[in-house]
N, C-alpha and C positions, 0 to 999 in steps of 0.2 A: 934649941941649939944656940947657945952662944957666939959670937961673931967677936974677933977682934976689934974689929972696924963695924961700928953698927949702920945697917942697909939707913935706917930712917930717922929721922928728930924723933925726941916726944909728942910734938906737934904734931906730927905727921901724922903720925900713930892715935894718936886723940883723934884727929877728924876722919880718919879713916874708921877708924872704931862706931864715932857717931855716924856716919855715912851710914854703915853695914845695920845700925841699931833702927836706924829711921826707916830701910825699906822694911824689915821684916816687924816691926811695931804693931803692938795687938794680931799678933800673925797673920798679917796680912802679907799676899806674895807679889809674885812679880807677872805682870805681860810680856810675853815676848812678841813685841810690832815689828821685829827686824828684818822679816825675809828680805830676799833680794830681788834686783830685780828680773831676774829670770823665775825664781820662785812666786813672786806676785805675779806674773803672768798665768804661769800655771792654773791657778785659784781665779784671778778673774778671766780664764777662756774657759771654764766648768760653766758660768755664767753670760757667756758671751758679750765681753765687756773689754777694750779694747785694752793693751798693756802701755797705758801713756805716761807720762809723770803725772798730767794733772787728777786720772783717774788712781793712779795711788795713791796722793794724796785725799782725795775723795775720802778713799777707803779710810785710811789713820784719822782722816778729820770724822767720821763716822764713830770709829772706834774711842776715841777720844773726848766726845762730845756728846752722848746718844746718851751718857746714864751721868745724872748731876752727882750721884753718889759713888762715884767709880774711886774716891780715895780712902772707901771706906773698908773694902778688897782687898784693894791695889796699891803696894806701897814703891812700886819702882816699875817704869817703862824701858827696855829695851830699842832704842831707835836701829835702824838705816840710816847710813849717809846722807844719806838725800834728803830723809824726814829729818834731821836736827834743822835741817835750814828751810823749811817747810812752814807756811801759818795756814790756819786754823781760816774756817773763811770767814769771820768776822776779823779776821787781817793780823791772830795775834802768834806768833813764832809757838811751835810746838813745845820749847822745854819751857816756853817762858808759860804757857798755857796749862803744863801740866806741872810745874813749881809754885802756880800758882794755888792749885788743889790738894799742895804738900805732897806731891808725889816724887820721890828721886827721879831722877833724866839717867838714862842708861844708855851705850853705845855700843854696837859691835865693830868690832877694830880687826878679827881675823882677815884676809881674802881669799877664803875658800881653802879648798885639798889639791892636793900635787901628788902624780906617784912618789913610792918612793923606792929607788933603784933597789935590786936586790932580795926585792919581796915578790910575792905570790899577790900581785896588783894589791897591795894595801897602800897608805898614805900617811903625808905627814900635812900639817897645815902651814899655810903661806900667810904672811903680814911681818913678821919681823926686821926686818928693814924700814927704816925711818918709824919704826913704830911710836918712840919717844916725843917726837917732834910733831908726830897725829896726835898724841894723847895730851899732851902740850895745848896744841888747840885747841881740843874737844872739851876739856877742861877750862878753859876758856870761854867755849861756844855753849855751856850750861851744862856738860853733861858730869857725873860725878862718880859712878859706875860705867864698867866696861864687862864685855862679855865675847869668846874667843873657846871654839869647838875644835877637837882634835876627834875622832874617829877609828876604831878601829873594828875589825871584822872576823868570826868566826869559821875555820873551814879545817881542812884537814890539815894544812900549813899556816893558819893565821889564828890565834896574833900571834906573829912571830916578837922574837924576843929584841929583834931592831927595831921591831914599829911601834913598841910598849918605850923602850927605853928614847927614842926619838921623839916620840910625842908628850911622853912626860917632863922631855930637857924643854922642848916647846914651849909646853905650859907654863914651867918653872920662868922661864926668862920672859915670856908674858906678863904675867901676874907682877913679877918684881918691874917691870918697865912700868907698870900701871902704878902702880904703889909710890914710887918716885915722881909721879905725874899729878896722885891725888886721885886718881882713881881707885875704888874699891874692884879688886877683879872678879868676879864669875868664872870658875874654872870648873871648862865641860869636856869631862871624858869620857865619850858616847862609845858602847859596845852596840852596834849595830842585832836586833835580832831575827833578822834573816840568817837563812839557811837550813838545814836539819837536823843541827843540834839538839838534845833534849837539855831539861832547865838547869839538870847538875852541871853539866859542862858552863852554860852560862854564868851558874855561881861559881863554878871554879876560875872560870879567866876572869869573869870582876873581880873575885881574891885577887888574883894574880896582882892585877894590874892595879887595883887600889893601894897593894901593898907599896909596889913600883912608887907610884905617880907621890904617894905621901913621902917618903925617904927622898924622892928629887923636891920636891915641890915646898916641904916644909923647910927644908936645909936652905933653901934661899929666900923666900916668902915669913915677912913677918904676920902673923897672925893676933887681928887686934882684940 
């Protein structure tokens, strides 16, 4: 789609391009290190293991450091907040640790799901507010990818046609605040599959909603 006013330089679009070429290189994928941290609690009380910072970091410095050959995989890390500003316990910063092994630095920038009025308890996701000004940083702070989950749910009422169309304008203006920042974005539109649906219905709302999310998403997001 053509734009009067183009979103990006050439520039931009050239290092975004390489950004996206270098994680997935020799097809190699992504880890995702990001839980939160209520979700790393989760994970170390199965283990009985306290939910501190310094024991999350533990964990990421484990994850990180356990296999010398991990950028052979692995071409892009997904961080936490917390973990970009984290070192390694021989003292050395997490992106600057795994930049160093040629790996992309990845961030997540959502904050989490919020109802959203008018649905049958479905959601829309939260961060958009100063998000420009986080990715500004973070970009700054080493990281070069970004990654931002929207949700939705199957039921006798959902997905409803507000929580598709809501969560794909989301994404859309996501991705494009990423892109303006230098961040490569990860755009994740999770269909939950719970419930008692059988798989045709599931393949019918991913139609659905794949259709949706590309007609919003493409229309503002340029693709390098």
């Amino acid at each position: 789609m053509a734009h009067q006013f183009p979103a990006l330089t050439s520039e931009q679009k050239k290092e975004l391009a390489e950004i996206a070429q270098r994680i997935v290189k020799d097809g190699r994928g992504i880890l995702a290190a990001d839980e939160s941290v209520g979700t790393m609690g989760s994970r170390l009380k199965r283990i009985n293991v306290e939910n501190t910072e310094e024991n999350r970091r533990i964990f990421r410095n484990l994850l990180f450091t356990s296999d010398p050959n991990l950028n052979e995989s692995i071409g892009g890390v997904i961080l936490f907040h917390e973990t970009l500003y984290q070192k390694s316990n021989s003292g050395v910063l997490f992106p600057k640790l795994l930049k160093d092994l040629g790996i992309v630095v990845g961030i997540k920038v959502d904050k989490g799901t919020a109802p959203l009025a008018g649905t049958d308890g479905e959601t829309t996701t939260q961060g958009l507010d100063g998000l420009g000004e986080r990715c500004a940083q973070y970009k700054k702070d080493g990281a070069d990818f970004a990654k931002w989950r929207c949700v939705l749910k199957i039921s006798d009422h959902a997905p409803s046609s507000l929580a598709i169309y809501e969560n794909a304008n989301v994404l859309a203006r996501y991705a494009s605040i990423c892109q303006q920042n230098g961040l490569v974005p990860i755009v994740e539109p999770e269909i939950l599959s719970d419930g008692s649906h059988d798989l045709q219905r599931c393949q019918y709302e991913t139609e659905k909603k794949n259709g949706t999310y590309a007609e919003r998403i493409y229309g503002r997001v340029h693709e390098p």
